[in-house]
C-alpha positions in Angstrom: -5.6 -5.6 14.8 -3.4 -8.2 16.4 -0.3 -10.3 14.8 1.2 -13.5 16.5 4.9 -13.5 17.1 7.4 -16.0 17.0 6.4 -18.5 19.7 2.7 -18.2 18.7 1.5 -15.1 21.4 -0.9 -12.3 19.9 0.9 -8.9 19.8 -0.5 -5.7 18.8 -0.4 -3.9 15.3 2.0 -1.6 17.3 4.3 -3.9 19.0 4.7 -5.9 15.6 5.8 -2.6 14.2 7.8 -1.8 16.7 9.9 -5.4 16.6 10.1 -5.3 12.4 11.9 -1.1 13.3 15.0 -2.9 14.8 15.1 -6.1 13.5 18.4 -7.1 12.5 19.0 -10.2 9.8 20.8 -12.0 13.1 16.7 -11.9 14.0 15.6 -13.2 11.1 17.7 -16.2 11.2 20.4 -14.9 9.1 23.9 -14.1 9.6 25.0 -10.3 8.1 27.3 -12.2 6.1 24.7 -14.3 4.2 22.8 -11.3 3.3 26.6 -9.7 1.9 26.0 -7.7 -1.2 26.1 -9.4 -4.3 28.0 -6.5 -5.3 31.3 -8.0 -4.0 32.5 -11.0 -5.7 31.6 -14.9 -4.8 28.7 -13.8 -2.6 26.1 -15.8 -1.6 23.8 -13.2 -4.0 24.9 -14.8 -7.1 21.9 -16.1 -9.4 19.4 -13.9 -7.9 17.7 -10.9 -8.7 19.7 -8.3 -6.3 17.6 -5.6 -4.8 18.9 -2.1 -3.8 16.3 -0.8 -0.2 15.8 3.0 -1.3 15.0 4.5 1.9 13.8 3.5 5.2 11.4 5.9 5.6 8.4 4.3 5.5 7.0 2.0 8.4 6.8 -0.8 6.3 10.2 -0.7 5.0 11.6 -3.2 7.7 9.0 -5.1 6.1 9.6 -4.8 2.7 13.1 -6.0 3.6 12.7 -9.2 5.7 10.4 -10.0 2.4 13.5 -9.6 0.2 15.4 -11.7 2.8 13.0 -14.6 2.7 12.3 -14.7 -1.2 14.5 -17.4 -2.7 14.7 -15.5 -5.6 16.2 -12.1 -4.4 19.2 -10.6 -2.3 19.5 -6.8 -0.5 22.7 -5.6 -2.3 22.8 -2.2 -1.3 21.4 0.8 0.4 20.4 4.4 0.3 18.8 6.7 2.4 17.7 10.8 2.2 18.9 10.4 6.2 22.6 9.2 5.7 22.5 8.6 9.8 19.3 5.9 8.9 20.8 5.0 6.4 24.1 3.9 7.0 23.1 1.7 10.4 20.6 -0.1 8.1 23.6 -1.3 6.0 25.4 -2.1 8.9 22.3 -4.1 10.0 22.2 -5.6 6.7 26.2 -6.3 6.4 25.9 -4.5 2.6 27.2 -1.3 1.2 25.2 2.2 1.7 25.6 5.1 -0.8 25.4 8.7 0.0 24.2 9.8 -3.0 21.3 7.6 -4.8 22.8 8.2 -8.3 26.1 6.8 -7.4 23.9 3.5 -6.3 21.6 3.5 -9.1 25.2 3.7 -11.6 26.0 0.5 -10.6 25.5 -2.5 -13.0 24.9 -5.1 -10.3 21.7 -3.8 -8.7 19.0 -5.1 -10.6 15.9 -3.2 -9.1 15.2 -1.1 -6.1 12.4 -0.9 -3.3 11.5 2.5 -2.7 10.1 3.3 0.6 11.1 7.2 0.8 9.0 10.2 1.5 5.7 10.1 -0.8 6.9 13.5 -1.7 10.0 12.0 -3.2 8.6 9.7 -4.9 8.5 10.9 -8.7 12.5 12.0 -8.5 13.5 9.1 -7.3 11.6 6.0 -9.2 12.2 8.4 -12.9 15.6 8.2 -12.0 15.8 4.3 -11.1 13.4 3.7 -14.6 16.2 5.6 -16.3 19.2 3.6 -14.8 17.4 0.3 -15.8 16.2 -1.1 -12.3 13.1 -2.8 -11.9 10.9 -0.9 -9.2 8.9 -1.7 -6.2 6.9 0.9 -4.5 5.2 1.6 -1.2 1.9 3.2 -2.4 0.8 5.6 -3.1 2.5 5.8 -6.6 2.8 9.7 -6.4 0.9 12.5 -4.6 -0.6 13.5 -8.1 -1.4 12.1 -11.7 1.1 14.1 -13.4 3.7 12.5 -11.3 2.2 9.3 -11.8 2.6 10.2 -15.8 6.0 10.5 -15.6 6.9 7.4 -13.7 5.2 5.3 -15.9 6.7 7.1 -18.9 9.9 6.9 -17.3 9.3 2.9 -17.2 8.0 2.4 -20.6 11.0 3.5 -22.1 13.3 1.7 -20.5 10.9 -1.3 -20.2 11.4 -2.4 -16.6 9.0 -4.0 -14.2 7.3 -1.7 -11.9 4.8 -2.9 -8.9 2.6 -1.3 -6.0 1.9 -2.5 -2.9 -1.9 -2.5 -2.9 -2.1 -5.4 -1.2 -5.8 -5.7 -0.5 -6.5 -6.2 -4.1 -5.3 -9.9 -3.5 -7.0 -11.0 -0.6 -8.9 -14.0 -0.4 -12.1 -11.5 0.4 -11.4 -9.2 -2.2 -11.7 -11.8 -4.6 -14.7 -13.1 -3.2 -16.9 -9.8 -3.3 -15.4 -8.9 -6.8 -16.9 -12.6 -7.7 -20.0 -12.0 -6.3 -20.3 -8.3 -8.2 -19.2 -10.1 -11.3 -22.2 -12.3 -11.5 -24.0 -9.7 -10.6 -25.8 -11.4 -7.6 -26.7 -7.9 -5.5 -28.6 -6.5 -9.2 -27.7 -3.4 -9.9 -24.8 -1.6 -7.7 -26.2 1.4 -5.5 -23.2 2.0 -2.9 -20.0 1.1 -1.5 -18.9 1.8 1.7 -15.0 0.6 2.9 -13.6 1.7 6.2 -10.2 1.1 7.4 -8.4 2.6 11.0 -6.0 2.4 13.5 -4.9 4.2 16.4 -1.3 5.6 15.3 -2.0 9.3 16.1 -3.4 8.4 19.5 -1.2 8.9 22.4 0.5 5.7 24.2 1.5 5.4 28.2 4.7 6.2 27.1 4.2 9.1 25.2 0.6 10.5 26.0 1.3 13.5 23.7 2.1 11.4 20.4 1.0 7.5 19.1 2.9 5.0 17.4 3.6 6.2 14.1 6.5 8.3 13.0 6.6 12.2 13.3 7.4 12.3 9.8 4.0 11.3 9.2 2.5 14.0 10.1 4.9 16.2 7.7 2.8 17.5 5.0 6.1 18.1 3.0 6.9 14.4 2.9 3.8 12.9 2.9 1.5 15.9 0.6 -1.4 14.9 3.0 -2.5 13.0 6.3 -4.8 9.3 6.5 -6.1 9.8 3.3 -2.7 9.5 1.0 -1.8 6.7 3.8 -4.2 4.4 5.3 -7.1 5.9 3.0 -5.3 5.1 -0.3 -6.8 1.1 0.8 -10.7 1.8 0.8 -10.1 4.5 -2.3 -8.3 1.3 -4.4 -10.9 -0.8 -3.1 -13.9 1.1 -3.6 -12.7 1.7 -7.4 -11.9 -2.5 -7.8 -16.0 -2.7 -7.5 -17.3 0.3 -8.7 -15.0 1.4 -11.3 -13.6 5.4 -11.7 -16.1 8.1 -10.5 -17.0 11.1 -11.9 -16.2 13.1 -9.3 -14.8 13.0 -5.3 -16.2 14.6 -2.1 -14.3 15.0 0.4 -14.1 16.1 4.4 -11.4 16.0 6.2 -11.3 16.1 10.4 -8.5 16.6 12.5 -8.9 14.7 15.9 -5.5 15.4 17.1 -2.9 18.4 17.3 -1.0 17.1 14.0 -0.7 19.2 11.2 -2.3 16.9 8.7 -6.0 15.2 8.8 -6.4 12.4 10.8 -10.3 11.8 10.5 -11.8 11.3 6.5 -14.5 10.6 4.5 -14.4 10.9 0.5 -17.6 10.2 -1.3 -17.6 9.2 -4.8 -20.3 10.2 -7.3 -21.1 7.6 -10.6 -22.8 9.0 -13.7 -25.6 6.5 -13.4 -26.4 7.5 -9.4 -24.3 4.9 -7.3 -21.8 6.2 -4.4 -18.8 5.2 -3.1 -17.9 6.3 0.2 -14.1 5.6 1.2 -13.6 6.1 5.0 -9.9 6.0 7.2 -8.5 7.2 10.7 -5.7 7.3 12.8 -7.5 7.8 15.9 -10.2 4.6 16.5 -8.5 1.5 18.6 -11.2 -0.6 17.8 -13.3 -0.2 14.9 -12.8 -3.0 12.5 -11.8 -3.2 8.5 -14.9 -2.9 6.6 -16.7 -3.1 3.4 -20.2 -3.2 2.3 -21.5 -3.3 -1.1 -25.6 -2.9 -1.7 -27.4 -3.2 -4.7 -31.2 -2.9 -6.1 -31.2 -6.8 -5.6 -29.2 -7.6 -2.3 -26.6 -6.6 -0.4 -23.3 -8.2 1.4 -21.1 -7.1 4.4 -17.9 -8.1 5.6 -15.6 -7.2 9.2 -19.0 -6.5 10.7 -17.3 -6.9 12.8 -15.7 -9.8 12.2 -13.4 -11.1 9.4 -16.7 -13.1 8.0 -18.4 -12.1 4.3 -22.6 -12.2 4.7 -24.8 -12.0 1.3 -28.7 -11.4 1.5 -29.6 -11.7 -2.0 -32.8 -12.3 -3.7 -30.9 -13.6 -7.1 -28.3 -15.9 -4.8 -30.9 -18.7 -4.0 -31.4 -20.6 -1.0 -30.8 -19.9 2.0 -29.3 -15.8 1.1 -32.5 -15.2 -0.9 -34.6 -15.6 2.9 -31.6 -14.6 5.4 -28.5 -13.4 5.8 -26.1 -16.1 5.3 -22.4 -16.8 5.5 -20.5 -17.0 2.1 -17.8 -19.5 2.2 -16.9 -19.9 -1.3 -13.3 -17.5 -0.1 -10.4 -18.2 -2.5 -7.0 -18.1 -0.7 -5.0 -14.9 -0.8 -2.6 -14.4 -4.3 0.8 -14.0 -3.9 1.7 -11.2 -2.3 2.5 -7.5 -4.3 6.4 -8.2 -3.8 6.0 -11.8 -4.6 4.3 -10.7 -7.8 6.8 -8.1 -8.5 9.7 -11.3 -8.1 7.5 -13.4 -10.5 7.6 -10.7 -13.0 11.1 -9.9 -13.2 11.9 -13.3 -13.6 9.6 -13.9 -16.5 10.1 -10.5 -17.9 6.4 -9.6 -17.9 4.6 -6.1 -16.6 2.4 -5.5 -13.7 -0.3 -3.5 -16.1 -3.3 -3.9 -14.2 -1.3 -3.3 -11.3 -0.1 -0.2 -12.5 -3.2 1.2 -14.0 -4.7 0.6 -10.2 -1.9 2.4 -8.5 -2.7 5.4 -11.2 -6.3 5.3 -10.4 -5.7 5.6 -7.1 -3.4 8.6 -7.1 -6.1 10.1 -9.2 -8.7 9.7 -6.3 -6.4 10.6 -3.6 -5.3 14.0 -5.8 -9.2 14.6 -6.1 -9.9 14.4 -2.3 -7.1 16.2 -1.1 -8.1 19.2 -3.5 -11.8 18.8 -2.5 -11.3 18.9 0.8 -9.0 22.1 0.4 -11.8 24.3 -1.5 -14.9 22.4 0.2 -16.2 20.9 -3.3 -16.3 18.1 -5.7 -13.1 17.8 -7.5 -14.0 16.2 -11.3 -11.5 13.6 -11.9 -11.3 15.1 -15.5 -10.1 18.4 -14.5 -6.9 17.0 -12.7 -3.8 18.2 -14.9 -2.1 15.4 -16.7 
């Protein structure tokens, strides 16, 4: 997958990673003393919603932050990091104040919510304790490693009533909407199967470092991460499948390792439905080329889309003319939502909750839990037996 850059040139997935790592706010057209904390008095912060960046761990964290430093209606106030080293040349990047310790961060009245991109594995101690300070929460996904965890999170922010949002950002895409439209008026008959594959090559070695790709070590740390693709890049076709199928009864899965790391690399989960339809939920970090894909088939039709290209087909014998005699193109695409942060903005400032959000992001963990314990004992994992 390829990204332009600034002055319009295509760069790859990698290299657009790479750039967002050290990008400073000089970079993105900000002085370090326009993004001051809004902790210190008279800032430029004042009058909008001031976000604490919990962590740096993540690759999308850079991200997450040049979003916070182009919404309108938010300001990076502080900083914390499990790596204090990390953490404190972030700050310095971002020209605000770093705590050591996250409670001393999370005491302080004038941070109003938090982005948490830390360790998945940390991920339950850390958004509890945020929920119980009061700050509104954004998340990398997945929520947690396991529904229990999951539970107490979203106990955690019932009580205290803040806003909490997960980045499944594929839920709002202009193609997602489309195919969830088409299932809605049921133009394909009766579901039988969905099939969503996503890759990318971050495990595969580079020309400057053959033994290792583009993603972080830490990745491939089973105690920060509780798993390998599938709690990363497979948590998209797992939210996905669910958006068209609904919850299974139970999840198959096989996991392959391609390289030396000592998590999987190579998945498939199948999912099983009461009434005989599938759902199979494919990721890697090891293919350069193959493409994002869905497919959804039916007893009356069936549609494809990334096959390879970015283009949604229907051949349908309940669509009319011309899908009922050929595969046609489907250009009825709504544009993209806002995005999962811009939503999260929109809801602080209205004082309304992400619920469907939420409930997605604790489907999700549920699936991912399921897999990851299939794969371990080589069986299908009932989503019912999961402890709560």
């Amino acid at each position: 997958m390829s990204r332009k850059n600034a002055r319009g040139k295509l760069i790859s997935r990698r290299d657009a990673l790479a750039t967002l790592v050290i990008t400073t706010p000089l970079l993105f057209g900000l002085a370090a003393s326009e993004t001051t904390s809004p902790l210190r008095t008279g800032t430029r912060g004042a009058g909008k919603i001031r976000v604490a960046l919990l962590s740096f761990w993540h690759v999308h964290a850079p991200d997450y932050a040049r979003q916070a430093l182009e919404n309108s209606g938010t300001a990076i106030a502080a900083i914390w990091d499990e790596m204090p080293e990390r953490g404190l040349a972030q700050a310095k990047a971002f020209g605000v104040p770093f705590y050591e310790r996250l409670d001393d961060l999370l005491a302080h009245a004038d941070v109003d919510g938090v982005i948490v991109d830390a360790p998945t594995t940390m991920h339950r101690t850390v958004m509890v304790a945020a929920a119980r300070a009061g700050k509104h929460i954004f998340t990398e996904k997945v929520l947690a490693p396991t529904l229990r965890e999951c539970n107490e999170i979203v106990a955690a922010v019932k009580t205290t009533g803040v806003t909490l949002m997960v980045s499944l950002p594929r839920l709002y895409s202009g193609s997602t909407l489309a195919i969830k439209a088409i299932l809605d008026r049921k133009l394909l008959g009766e579901l039988t199967q969905v099939r969503t594959r996503l890759t990318h090559d971050g495990a595969l070695g580079t020309k400057q470092n053959p033994h290792a790709g583009w993603l972080p070590a830490s990745f491939f740390d089973p105690q920060q991460t509780a798993g390998g693709v599938m709690i990363d890049l497979g948590a998209h076709p797992m939210y996905l499948t669910r958006l068209f199928l609904g919850l299974p009864e139970s999840v198959s899965a096989s996991f392959g390792s391609i390289t030396e790391h000592p998590v999987e690399d190579n998945v498939v989960a199948v999912l099983r439905y009461p009434q005989g339809a599938l759902g199979i939920a494919e990721a890697s970090f090891v293919n350069h080329f193959s493409p994002f894909t869905i497919e959804v088939h039916g007893t009356d039709g069936s549609l494809l889309y990334g096959t390879p290209d970015a283009t949604l087909r229907i051949r349908s014998s309940l669509a009319g003319k011309p899908a009922s005699d050929t595969w046609s193109v489907w250009k009825d695409i709504p544009p993209d939502q806002p995005s999962p942060f811009q939503q999260w903005v929109s809801h602080m400032q209205h004082g309304t909750m992400a619920t469907e959000n939420v409930q997605a992001a604790i489907d999700l963990s549920m699936l991912i839990e399921a897999a990851n314990i299939s794969a371990k004992k080589d069986q299908p994992v009932r989503l019912d037996s999961l402890a709560r």
